[in-house]
C-alpha positions in Angstrom: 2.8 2.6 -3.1 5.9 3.8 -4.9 9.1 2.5 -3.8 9.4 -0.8 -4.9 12.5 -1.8 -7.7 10.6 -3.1 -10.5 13.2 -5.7 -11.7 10.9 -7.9 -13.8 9.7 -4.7 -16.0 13.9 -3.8 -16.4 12.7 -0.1 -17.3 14.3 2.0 -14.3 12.4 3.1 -12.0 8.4 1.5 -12.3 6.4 4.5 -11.4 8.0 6.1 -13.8 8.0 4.4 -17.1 6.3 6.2 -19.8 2.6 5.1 -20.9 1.7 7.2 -24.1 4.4 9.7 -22.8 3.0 9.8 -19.4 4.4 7.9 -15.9 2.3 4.9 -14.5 2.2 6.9 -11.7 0.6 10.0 -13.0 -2.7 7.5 -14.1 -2.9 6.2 -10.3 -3.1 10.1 -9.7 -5.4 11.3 -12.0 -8.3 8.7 -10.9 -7.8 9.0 -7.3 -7.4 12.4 -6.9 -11.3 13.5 -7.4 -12.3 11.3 -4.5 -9.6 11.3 -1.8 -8.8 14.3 0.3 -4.7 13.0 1.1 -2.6 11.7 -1.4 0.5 10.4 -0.2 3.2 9.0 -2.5 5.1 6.5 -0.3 8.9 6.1 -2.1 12.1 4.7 -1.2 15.2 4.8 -2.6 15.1 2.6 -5.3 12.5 5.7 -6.6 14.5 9.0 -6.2 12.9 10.1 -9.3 9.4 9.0 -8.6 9.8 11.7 -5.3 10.8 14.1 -7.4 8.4 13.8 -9.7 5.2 13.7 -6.4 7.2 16.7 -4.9 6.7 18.7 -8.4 2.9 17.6 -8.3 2.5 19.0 -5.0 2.5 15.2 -3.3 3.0 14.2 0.2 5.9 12.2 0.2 6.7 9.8 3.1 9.9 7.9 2.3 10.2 4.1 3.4 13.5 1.8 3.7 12.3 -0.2 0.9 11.6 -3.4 2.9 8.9 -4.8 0.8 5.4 -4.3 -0.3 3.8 -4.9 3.3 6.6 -3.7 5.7 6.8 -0.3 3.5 2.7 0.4 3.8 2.8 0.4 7.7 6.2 2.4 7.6 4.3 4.5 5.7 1.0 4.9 7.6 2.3 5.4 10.6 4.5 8.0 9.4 1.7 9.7 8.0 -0.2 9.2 11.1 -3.1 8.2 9.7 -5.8 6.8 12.6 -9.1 6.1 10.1 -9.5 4.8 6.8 -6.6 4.8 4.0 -6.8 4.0 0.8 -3.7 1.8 -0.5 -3.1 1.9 -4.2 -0.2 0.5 -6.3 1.1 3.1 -8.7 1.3 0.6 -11.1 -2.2 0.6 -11.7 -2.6 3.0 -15.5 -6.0 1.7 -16.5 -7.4 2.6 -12.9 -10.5 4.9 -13.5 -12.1 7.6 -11.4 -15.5 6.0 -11.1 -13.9 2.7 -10.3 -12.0 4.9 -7.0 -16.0 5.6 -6.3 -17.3 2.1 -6.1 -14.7 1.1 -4.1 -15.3 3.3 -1.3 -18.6 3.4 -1.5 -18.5 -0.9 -0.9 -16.2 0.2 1.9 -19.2 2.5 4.1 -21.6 0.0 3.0 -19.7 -2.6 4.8 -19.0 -3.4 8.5 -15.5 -4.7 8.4 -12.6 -2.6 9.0 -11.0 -3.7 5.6 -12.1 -4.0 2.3 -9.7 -6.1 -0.1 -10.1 -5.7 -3.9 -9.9 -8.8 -6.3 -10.2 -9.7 -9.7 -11.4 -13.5 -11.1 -9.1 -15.2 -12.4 -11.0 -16.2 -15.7 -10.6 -12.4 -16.3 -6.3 -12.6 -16.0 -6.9 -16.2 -18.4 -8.9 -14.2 -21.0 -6.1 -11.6 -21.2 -3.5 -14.0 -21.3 -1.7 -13.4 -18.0 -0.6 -15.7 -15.5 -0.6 -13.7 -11.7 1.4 -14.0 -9.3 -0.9 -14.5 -6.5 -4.3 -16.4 -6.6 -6.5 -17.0 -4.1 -9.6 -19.3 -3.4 -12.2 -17.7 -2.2 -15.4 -19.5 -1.7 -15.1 -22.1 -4.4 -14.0 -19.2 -6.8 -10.2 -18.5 -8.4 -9.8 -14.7 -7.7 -6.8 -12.2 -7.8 -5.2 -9.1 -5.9 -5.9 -6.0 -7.6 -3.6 -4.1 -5.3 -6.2 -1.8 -3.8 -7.3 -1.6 -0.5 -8.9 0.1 2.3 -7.6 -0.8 6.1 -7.7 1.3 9.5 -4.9 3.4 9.7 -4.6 3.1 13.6 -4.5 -0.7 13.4 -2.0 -1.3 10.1 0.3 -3.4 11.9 -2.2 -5.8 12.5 -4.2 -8.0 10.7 -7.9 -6.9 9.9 -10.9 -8.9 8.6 -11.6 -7.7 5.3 -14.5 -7.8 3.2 -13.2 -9.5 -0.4 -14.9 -7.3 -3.2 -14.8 -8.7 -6.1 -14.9 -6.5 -9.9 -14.8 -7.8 -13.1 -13.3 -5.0 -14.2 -10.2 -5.1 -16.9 -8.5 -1.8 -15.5 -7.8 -3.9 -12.3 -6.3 -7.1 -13.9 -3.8 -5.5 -15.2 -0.6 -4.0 -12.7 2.6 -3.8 -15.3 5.2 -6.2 -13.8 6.2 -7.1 -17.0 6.9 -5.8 -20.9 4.3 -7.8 -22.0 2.0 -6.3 -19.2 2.8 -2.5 -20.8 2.3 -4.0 -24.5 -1.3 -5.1 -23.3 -2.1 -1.8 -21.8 -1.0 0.2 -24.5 -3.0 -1.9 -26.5 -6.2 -1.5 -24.3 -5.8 2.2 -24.3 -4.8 2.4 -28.2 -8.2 0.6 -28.9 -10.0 2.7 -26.5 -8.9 5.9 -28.5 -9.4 4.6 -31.6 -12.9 4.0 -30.4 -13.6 7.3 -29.4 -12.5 8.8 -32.2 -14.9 7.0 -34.1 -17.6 8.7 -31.6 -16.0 11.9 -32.4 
C-alpha cells in the first residue's frame, strides 16, 4: 500500500523519503520479495513518483483513487484480481525483515481463519516512546496494528474473522508517520551497523 499523502511526515511523497539514501518503500521490497510470488505496488496520485519508481523495479502497479487506507486495498485487489490469499503491507514499514515476512505466513497456513491480523503490544510502542494511533483491546491486553495482513482476495469487500497474531518485534512498531518516527529508525538501524561492524 502506496498511495496514501503522508501529511504528518511533510516530506513529499511517503514511500519515497530517503532512509540512509534509500526509499521506505524499497525496505518493504527487499523483505517481501524472497517469500511472495506477486508484488503489487498499489499508488494513487498523491504518489506519481512512487509508480515510477515500482515501474523501474519491474512492479505491478495497480493505481487507486486515493480514497483511504481501506477503500484503496479492495480497489486494489480486485483490480488485481486476486481470488486467494494476499498479503497487505504498508510501504512504510523500513525495519520489516525477511524472516519476519516468513513467520507471518507460516502463522497464516497454521491457522483456520481466512485472515490473519498482525499486532504489536502496546508496552512495546511505550518503551520506544511512541504514542499510536490506533489501539486495540484484545483479551485483556493493549495491542497495536502493525499494518500487515493476510485476507482472501475473493472476499476483500467483506469483513473476515481474523486470527490476531501478536509479535513483539521492534521492526513492526515502528511505521514512519512522523519525523520523529524516521529519527528513531535511523537510530535503530545506525546502532544496528555499528554493531555489526564491531562483529566484523
Amino acid at each position: 500500500m502506496a498511495g496514501g499523502r503522508g501529511t504528518r511526515l511533510g516530506m513529499g511523497e511517503k514511500p519515497m523519503v530517503r532512509l540512509f539514501g534509500k526509499p521506505l518503500i524499497d525496505y518493504v521490497v527487499s523483505a517481501i520479495r524472497p517469500s511472495i510470488a506477486r508484488i503489487i505496488v498499489a499508488t494513487s496520485s498523491a504518489t506519481p513518483e512512487t509508480r515510477r519508481w515500482s515501474l523501474e523495479k519491474n512492479l505491478e502497479v495497480v493505481d487507486t483513487s486515493g480514497s483511504g487506507y481501506i477503500p484503496d486495498m479492495i480497489e486494489a485487489v480486485e483490480k488485481s484480481e486476486i481470488s486467494g490469499p494476499v498479503m497487505v503491507v504498508m510501504a512504510d514499514l523500513p525495519l520489516i525483515r525477511e524472516e519476519i515476512i516468513r513467520e507471518v505466513i507460516d502463522a497464516y497456513s497454521s491457522r483456520p481463519e481466512p485472515a490473519l491480523s498482525v499486532h504489536t503490544p502496546l508496552s512495546l510502542h511505550r518503551s520506544l516512546g511512541r504514542r499510536p494511533d490506533v489501539i486495540f483491546n484484545y483479551l485483556g491486553q493493549l495491542i497495536v496494528p502493525a499494518g500487515v495482513n493476510i485476507l482472501t482476495g475473493s472476499k476483500i469487500s467483506e469483513e473476515q474473522e481474523d486470527f490476531h497474531l501478536i509479535m513483539n518485534r521492534i521492526e513492526l512498531a515502528i511505521n514512519i508517520n512522523t519525523p520523529e518516527d524516521l529519527r528513531i529508525c535511523e537510530s535503530i538501524i545506525k546502532r544496528r551497523m555499528e554493531s555489526q561492524g564491531d562483529m566484523d
